[in-house]
mmCIF file as Biopython writes it, N, C-alpha, C and O atoms, coordinates in Angstrom:
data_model
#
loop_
_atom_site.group_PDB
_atom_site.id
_atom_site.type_symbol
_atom_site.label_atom_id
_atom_site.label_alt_id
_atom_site.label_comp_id
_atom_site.label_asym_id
_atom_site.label_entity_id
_atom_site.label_seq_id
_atom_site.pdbx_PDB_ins_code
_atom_site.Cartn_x
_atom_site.Cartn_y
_atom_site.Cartn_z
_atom_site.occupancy
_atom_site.B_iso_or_equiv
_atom_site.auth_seq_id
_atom_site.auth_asym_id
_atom_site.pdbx_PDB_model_num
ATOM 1   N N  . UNK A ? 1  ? 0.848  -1.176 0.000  1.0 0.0 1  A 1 
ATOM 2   C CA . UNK A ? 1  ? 0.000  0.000  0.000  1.0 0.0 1  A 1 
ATOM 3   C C  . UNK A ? 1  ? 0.895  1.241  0.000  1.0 0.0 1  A 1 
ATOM 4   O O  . UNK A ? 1  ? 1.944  1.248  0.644  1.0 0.0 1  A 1 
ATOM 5   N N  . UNK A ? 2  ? 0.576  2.062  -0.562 1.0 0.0 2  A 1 
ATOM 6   C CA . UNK A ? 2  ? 1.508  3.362  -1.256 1.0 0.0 2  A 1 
ATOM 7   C C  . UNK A ? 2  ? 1.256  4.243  -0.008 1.0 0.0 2  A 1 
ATOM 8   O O  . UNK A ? 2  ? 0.148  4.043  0.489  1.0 0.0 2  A 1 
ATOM 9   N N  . UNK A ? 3  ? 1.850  4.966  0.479  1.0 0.0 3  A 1 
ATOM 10  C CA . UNK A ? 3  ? 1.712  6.595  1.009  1.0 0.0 3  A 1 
ATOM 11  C C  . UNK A ? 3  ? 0.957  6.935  0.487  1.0 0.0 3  A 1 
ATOM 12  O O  . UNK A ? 3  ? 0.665  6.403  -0.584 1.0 0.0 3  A 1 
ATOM 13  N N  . UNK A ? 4  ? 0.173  8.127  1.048  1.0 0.0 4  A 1 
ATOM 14  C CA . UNK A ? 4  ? -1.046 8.861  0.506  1.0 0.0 4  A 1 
ATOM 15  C C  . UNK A ? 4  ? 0.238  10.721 0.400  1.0 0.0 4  A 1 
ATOM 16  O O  . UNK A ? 4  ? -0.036 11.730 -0.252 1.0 0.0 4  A 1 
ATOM 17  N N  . UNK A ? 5  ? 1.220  10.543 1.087  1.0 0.0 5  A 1 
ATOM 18  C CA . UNK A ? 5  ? 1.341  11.827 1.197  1.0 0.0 5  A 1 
ATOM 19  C C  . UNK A ? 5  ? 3.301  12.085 1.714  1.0 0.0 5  A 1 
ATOM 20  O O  . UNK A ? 5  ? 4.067  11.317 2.296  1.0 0.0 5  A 1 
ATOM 21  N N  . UNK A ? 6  ? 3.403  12.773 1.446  1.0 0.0 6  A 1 
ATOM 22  C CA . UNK A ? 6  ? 5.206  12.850 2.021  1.0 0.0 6  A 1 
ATOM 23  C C  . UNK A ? 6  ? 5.067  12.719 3.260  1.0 0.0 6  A 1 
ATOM 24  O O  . UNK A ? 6  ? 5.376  11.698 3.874  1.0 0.0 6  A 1 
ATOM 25  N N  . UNK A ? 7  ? 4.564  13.786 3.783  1.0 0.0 7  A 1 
ATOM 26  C CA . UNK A ? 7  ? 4.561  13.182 5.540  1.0 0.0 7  A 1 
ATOM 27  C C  . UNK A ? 7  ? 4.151  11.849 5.698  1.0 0.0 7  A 1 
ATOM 28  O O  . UNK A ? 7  ? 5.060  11.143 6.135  1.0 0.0 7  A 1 
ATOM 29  N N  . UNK A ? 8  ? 3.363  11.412 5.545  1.0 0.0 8  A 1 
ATOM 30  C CA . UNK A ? 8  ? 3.659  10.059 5.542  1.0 0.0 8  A 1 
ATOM 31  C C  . UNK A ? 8  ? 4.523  9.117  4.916  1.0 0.0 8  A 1 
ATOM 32  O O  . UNK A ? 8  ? 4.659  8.039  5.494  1.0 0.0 8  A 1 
ATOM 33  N N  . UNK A ? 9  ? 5.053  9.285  3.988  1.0 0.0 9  A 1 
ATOM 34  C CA . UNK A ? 9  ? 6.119  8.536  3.362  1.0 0.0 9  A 1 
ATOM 35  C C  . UNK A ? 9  ? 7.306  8.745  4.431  1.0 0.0 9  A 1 
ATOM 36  O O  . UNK A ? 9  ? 7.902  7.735  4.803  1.0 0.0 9  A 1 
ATOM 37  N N  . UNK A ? 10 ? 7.723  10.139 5.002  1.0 0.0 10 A 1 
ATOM 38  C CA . UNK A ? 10 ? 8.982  10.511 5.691  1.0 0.0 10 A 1 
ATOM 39  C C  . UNK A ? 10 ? 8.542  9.510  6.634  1.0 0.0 10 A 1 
ATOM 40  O O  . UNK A ? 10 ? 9.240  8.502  6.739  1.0 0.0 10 A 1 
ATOM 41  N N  . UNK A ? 11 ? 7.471  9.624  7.356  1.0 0.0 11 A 1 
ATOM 42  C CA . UNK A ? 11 ? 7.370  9.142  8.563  1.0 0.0 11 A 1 
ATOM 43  C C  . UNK A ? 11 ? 7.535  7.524  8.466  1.0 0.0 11 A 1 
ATOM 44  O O  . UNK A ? 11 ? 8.245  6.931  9.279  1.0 0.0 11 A 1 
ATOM 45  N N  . UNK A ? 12 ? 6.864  6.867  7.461  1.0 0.0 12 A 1 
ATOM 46  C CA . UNK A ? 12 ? 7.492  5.759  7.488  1.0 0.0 12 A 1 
ATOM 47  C C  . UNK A ? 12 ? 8.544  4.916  7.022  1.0 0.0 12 A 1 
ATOM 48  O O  . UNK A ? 12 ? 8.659  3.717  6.769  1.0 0.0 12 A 1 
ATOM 49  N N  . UNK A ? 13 ? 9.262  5.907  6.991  1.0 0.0 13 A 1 
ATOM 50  C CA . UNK A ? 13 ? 10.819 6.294  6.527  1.0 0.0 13 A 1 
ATOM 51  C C  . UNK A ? 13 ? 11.850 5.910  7.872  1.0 0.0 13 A 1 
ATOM 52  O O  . UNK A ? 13 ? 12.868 5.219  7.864  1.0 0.0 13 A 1 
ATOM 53  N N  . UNK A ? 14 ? 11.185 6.630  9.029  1.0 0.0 14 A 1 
ATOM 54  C CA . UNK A ? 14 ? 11.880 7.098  10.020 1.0 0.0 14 A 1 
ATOM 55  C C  . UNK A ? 14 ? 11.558 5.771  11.117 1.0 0.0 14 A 1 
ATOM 56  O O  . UNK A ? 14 ? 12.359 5.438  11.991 1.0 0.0 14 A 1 
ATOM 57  N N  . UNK A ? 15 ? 10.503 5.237  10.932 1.0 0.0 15 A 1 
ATOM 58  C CA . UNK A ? 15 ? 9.814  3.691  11.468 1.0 0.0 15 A 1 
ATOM 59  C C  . UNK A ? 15 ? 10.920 2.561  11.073 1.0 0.0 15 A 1 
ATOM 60  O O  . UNK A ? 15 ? 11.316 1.781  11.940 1.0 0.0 15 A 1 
ATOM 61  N N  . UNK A ? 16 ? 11.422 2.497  9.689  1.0 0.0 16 A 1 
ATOM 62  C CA . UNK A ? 16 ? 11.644 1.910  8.884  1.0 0.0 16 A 1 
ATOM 63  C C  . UNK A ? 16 ? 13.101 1.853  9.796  1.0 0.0 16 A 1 
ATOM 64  O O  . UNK A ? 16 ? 13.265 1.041  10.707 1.0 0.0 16 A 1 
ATOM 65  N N  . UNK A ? 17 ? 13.798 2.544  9.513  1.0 0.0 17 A 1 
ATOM 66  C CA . UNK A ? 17 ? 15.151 2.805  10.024 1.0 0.0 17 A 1 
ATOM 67  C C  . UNK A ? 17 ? 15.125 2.365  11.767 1.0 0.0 17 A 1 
ATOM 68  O O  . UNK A ? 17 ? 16.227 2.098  12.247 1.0 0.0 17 A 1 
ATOM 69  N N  . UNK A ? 18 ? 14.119 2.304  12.535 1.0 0.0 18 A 1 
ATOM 70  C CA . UNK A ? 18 ? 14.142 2.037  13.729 1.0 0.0 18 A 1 
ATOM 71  C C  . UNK A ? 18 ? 14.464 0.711  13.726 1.0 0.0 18 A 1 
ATOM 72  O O  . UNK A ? 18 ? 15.407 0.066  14.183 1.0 0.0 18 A 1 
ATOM 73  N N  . UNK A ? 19 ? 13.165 0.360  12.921 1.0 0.0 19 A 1 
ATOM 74  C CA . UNK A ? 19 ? 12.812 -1.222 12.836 1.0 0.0 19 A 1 
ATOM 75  C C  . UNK A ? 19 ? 14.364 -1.483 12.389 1.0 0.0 19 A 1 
ATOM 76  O O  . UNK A ? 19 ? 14.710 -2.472 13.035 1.0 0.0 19 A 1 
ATOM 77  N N  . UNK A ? 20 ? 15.143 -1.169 11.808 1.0 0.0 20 A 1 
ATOM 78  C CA . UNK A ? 20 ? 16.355 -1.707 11.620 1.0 0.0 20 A 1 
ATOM 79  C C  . UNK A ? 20 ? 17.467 -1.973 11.874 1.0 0.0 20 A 1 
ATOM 80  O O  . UNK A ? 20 ? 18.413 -2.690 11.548 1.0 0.0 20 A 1 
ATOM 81  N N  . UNK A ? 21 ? 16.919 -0.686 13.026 1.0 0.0 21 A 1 
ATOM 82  C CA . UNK A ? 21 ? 18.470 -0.340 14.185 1.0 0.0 21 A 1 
ATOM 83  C C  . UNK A ? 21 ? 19.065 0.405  13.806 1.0 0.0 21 A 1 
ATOM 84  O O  . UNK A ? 21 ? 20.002 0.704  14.547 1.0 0.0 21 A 1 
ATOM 85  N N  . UNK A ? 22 ? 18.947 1.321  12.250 1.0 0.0 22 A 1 
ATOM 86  C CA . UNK A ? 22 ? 19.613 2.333  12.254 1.0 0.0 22 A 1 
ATOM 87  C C  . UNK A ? 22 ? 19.476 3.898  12.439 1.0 0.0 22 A 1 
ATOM 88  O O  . UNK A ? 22 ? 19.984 4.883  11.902 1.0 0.0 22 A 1 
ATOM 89  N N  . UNK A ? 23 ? 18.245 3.596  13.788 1.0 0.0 23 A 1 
ATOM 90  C CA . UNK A ? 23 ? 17.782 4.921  14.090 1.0 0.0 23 A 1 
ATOM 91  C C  . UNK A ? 23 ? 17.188 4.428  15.899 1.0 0.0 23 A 1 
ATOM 92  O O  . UNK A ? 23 ? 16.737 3.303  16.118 1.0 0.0 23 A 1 
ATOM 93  N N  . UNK A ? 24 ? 17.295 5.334  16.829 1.0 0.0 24 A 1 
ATOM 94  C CA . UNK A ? 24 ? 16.508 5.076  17.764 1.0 0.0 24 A 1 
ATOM 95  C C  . UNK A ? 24 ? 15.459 5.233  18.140 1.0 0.0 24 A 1 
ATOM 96  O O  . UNK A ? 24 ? 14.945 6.319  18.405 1.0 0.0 24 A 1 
ATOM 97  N N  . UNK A ? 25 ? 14.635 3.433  18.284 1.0 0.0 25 A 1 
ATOM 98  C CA . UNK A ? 25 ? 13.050 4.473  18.846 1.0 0.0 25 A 1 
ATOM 99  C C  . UNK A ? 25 ? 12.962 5.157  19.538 1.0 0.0 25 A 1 
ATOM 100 O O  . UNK A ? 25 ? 11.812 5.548  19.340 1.0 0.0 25 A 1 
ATOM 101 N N  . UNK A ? 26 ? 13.379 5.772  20.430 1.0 0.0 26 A 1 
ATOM 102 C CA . UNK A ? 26 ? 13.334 6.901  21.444 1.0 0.0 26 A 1 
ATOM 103 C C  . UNK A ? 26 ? 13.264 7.967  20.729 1.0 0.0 26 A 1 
ATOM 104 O O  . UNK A ? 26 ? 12.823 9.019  21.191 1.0 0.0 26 A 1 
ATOM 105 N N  . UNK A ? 27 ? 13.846 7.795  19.059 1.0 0.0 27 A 1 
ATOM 106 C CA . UNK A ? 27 ? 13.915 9.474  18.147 1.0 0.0 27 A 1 
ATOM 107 C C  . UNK A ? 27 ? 12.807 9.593  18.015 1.0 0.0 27 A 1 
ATOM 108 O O  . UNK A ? 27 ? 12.399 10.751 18.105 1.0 0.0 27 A 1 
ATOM 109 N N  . UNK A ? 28 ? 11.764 8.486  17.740 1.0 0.0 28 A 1 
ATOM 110 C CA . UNK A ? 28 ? 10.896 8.594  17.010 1.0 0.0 28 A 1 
ATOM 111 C C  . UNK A ? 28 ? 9.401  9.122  17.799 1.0 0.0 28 A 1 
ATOM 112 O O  . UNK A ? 28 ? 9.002  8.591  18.835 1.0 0.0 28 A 1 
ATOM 113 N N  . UNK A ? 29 ? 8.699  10.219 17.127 1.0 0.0 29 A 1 
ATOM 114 C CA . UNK A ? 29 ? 7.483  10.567 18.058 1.0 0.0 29 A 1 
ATOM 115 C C  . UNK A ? 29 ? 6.357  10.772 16.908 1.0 0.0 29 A 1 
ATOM 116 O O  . UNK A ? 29 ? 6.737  10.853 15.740 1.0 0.0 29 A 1 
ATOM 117 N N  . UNK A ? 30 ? 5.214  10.844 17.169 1.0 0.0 30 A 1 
ATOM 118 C CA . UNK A ? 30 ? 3.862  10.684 16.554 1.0 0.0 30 A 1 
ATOM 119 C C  . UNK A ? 30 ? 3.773  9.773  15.214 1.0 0.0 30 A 1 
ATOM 120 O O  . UNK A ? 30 ? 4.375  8.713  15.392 1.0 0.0 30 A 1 
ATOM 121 N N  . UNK A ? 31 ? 3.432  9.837  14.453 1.0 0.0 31 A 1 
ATOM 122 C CA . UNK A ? 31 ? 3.099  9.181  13.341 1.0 0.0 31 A 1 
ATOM 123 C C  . UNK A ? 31 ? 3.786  7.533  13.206 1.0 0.0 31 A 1 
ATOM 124 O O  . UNK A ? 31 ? 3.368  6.387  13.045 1.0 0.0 31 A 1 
ATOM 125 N N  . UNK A ? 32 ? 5.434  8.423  13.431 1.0 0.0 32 A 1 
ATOM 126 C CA . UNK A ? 32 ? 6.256  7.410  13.022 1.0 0.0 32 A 1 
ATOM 127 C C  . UNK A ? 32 ? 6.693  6.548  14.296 1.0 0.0 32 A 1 
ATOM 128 O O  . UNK A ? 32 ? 7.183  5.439  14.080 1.0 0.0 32 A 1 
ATOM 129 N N  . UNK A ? 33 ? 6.593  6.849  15.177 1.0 0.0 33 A 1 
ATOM 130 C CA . UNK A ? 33 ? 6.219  5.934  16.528 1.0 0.0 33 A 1 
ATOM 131 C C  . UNK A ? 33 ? 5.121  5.067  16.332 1.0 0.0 33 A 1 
ATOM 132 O O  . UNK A ? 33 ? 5.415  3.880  16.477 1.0 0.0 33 A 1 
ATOM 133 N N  . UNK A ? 34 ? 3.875  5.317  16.029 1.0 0.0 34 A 1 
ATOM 134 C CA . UNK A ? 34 ? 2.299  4.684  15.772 1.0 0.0 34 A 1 
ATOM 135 C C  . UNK A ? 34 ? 3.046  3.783  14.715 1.0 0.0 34 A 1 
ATOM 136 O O  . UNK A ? 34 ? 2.876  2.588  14.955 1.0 0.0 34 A 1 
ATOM 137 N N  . UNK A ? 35 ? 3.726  4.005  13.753 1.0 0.0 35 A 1 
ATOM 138 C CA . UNK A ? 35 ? 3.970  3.149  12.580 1.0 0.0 35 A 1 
ATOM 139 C C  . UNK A ? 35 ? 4.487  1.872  13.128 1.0 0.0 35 A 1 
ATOM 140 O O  . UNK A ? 35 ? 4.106  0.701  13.123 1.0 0.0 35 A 1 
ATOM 141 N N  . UNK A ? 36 ? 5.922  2.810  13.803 1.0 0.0 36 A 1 
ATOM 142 C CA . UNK A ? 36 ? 6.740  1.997  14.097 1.0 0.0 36 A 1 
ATOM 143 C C  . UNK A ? 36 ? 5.742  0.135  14.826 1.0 0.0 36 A 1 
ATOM 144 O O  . UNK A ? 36 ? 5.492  -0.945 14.290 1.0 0.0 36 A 1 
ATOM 145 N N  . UNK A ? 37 ? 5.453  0.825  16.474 1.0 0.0 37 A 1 
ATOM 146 C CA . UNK A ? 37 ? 4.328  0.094  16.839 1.0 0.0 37 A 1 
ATOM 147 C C  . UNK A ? 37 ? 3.313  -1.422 16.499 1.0 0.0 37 A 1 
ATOM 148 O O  . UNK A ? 37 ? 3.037  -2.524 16.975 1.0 0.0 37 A 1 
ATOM 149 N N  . UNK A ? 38 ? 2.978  -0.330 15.072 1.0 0.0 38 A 1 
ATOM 150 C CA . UNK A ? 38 ? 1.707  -1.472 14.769 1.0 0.0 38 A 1 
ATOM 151 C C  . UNK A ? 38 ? 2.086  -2.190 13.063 1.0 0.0 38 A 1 
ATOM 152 O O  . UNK A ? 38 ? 1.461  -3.162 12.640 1.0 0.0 38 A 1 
ATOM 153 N N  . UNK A ? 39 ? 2.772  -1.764 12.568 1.0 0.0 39 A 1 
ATOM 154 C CA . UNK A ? 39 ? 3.359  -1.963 11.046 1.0 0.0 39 A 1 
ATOM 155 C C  . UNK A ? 39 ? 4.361  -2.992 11.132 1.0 0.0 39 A 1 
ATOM 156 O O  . UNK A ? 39 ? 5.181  -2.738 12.015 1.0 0.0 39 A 1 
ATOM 157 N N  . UNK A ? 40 ? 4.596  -4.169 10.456 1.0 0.0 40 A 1 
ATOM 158 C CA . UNK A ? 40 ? 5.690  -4.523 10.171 1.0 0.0 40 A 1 
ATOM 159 C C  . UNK A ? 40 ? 6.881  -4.310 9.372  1.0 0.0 40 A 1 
ATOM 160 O O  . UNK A ? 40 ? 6.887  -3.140 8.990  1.0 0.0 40 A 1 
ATOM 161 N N  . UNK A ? 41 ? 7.849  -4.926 8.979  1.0 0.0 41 A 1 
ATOM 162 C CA . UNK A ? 41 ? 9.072  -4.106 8.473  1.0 0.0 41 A 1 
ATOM 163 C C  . UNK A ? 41 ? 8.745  -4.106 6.682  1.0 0.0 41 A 1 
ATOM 164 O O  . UNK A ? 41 ? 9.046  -3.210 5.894  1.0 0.0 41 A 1 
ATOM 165 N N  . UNK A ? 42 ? 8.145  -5.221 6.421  1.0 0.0 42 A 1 
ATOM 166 C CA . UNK A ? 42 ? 7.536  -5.015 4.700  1.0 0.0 42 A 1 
ATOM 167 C C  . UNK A ? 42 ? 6.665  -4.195 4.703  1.0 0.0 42 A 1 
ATOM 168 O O  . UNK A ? 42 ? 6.415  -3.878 3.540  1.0 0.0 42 A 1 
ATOM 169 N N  . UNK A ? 43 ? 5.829  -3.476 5.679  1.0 0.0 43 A 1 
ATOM 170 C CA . UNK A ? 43 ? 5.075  -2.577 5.505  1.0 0.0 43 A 1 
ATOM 171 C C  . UNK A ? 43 ? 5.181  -1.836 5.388  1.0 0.0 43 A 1 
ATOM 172 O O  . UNK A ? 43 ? 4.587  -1.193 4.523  1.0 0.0 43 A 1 
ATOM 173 N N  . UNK A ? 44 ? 5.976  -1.404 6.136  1.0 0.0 44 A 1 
ATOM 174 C CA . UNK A ? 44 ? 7.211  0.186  6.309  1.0 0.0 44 A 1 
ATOM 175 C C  . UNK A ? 44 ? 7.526  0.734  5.017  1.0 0.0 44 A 1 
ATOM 176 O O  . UNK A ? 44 ? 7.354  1.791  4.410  1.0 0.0 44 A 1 
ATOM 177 N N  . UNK A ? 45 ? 8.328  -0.973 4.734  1.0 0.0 45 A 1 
ATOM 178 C CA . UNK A ? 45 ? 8.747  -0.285 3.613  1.0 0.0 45 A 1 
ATOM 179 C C  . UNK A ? 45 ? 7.907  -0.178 2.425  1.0 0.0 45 A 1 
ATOM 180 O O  . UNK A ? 45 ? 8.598  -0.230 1.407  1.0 0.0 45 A 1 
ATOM 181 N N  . UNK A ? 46 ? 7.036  -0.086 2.266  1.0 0.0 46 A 1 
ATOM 182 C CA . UNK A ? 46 ? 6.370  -0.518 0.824  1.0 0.0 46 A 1 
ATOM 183 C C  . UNK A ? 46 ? 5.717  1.531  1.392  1.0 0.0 46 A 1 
ATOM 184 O O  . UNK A ? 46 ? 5.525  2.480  0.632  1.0 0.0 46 A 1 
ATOM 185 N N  . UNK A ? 47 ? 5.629  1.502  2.277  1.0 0.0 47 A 1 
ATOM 186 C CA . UNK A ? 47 ? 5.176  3.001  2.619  1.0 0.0 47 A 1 
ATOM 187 C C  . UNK A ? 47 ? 6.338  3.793  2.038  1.0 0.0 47 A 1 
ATOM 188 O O  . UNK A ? 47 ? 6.233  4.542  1.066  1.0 0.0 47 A 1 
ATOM 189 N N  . UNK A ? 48 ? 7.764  3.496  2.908  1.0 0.0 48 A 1 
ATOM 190 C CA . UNK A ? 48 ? 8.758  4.450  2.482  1.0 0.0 48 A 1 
ATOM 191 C C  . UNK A ? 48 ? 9.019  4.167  1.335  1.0 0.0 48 A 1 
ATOM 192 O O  . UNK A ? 48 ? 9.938  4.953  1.109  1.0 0.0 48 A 1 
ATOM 193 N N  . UNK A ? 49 ? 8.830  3.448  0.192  1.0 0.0 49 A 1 
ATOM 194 C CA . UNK A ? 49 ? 9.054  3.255  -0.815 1.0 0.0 49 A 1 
ATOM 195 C C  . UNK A ? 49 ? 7.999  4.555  -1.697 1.0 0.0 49 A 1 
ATOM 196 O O  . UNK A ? 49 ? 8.000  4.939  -2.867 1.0 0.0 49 A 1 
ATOM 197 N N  . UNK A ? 50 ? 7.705  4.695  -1.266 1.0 0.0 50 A 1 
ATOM 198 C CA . UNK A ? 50 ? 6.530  5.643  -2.562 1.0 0.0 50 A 1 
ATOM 199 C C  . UNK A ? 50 ? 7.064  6.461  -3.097 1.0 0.0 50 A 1 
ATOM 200 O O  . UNK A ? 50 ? 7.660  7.273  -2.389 1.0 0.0 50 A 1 
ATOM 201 N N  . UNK A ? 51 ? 7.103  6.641  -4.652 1.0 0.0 51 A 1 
ATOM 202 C CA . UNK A ? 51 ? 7.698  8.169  -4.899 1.0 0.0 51 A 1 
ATOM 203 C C  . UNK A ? 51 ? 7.227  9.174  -4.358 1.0 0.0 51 A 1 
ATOM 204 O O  . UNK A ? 51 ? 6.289  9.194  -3.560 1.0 0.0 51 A 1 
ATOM 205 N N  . UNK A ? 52 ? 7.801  10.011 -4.729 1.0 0.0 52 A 1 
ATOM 206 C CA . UNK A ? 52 ? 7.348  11.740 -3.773 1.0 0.0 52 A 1 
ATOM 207 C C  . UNK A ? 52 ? 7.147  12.098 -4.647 1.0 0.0 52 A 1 
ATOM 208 O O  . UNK A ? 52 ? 5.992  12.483 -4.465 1.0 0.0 52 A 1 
ATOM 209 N N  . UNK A ? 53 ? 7.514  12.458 -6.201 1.0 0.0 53 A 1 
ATOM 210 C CA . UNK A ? 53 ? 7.151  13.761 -6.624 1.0 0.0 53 A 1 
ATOM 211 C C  . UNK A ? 53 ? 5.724  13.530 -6.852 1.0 0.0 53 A 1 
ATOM 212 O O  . UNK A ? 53 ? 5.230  14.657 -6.814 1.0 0.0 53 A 1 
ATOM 213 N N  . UNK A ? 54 ? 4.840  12.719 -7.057 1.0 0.0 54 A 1 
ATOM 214 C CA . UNK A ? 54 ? 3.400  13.010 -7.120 1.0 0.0 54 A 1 
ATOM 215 C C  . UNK A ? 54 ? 2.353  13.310 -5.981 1.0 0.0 54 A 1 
ATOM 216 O O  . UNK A ? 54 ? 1.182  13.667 -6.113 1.0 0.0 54 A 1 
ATOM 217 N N  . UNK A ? 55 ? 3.152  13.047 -4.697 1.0 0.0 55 A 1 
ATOM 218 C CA . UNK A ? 55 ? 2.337  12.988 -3.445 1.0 0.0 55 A 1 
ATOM 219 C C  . UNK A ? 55 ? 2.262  14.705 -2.809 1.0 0.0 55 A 1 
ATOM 220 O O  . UNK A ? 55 ? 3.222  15.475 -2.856 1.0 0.0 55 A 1 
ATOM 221 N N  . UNK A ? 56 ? 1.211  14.969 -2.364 1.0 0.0 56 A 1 
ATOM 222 C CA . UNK A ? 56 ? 0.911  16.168 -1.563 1.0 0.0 56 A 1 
ATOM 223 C C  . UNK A ? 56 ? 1.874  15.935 -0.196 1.0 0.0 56 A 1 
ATOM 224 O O  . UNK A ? 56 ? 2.280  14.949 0.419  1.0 0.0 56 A 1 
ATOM 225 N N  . UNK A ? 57 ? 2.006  17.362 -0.073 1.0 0.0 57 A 1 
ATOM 226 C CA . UNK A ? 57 ? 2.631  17.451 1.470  1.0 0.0 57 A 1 
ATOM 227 C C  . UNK A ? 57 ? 1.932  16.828 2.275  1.0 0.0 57 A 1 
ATOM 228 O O  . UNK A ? 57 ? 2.638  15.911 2.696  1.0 0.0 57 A 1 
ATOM 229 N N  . UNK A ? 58 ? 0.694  16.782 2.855  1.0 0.0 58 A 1 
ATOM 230 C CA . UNK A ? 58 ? -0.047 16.312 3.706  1.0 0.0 58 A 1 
ATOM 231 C C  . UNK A ? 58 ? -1.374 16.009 3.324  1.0 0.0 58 A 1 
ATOM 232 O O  . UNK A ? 58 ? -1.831 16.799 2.497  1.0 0.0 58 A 1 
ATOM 233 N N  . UNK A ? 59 ? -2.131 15.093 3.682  1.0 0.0 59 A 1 
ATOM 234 C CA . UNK A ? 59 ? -3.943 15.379 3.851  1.0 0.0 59 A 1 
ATOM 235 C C  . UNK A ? 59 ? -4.265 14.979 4.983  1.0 0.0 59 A 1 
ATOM 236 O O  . UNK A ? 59 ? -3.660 14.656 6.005  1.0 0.0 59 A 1 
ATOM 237 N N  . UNK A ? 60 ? -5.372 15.048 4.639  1.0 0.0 60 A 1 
ATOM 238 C CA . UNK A ? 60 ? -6.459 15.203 5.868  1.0 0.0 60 A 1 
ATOM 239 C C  . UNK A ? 60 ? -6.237 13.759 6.773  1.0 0.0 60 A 1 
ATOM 240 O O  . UNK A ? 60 ? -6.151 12.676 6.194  1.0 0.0 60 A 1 
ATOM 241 N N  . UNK A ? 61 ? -6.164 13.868 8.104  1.0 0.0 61 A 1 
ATOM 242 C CA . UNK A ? 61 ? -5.783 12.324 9.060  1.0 0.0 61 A 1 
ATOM 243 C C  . UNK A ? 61 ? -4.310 12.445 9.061  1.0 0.0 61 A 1 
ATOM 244 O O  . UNK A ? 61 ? -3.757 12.125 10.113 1.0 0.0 61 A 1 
ATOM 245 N N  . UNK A ? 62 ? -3.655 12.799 8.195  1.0 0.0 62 A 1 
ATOM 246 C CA . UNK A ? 62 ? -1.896 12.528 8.788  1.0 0.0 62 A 1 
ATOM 247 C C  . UNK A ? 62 ? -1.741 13.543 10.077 1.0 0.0 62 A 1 
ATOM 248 O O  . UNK A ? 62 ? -2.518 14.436 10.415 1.0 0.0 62 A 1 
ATOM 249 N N  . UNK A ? 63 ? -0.407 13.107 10.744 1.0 0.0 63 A 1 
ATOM 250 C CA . UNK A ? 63 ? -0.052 13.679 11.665 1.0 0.0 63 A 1 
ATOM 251 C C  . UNK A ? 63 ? 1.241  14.340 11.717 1.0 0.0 63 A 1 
ATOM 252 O O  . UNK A ? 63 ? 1.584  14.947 12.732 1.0 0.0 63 A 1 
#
């Protein structure tokens, strides 16, 4: 399932890198904490995978 939006793509960007150890969950707060949480690591990534240049900065429900 694609990102709907960059903030969300970053954010599960930043999940992604936890889940991997190359970031600390302790960095991580709102969105990408919730990701981190409840998402698994193919999930993550198929999020941080989305291109950006077609996605909006944000919509409606992101955090």
């Amino acid at each position: 399932m694609p990102a709907k939006s960059k903030a969300q793509q970053k954010a599960a960007g930043a999940a992604l890198a936890a889940k991997r150890g190359e970031q600390k969950k302790s960095d991580l707060q709102g969105a990408s904490l919730q990701m981190y949480e409840s998402m698994s690591e193919d999930e993550l990534e198929d999020f941080a995978s989305t291109p950006r240049e077609d996605l909006p900065e944000k919509v409606d429900g992101d955090d």
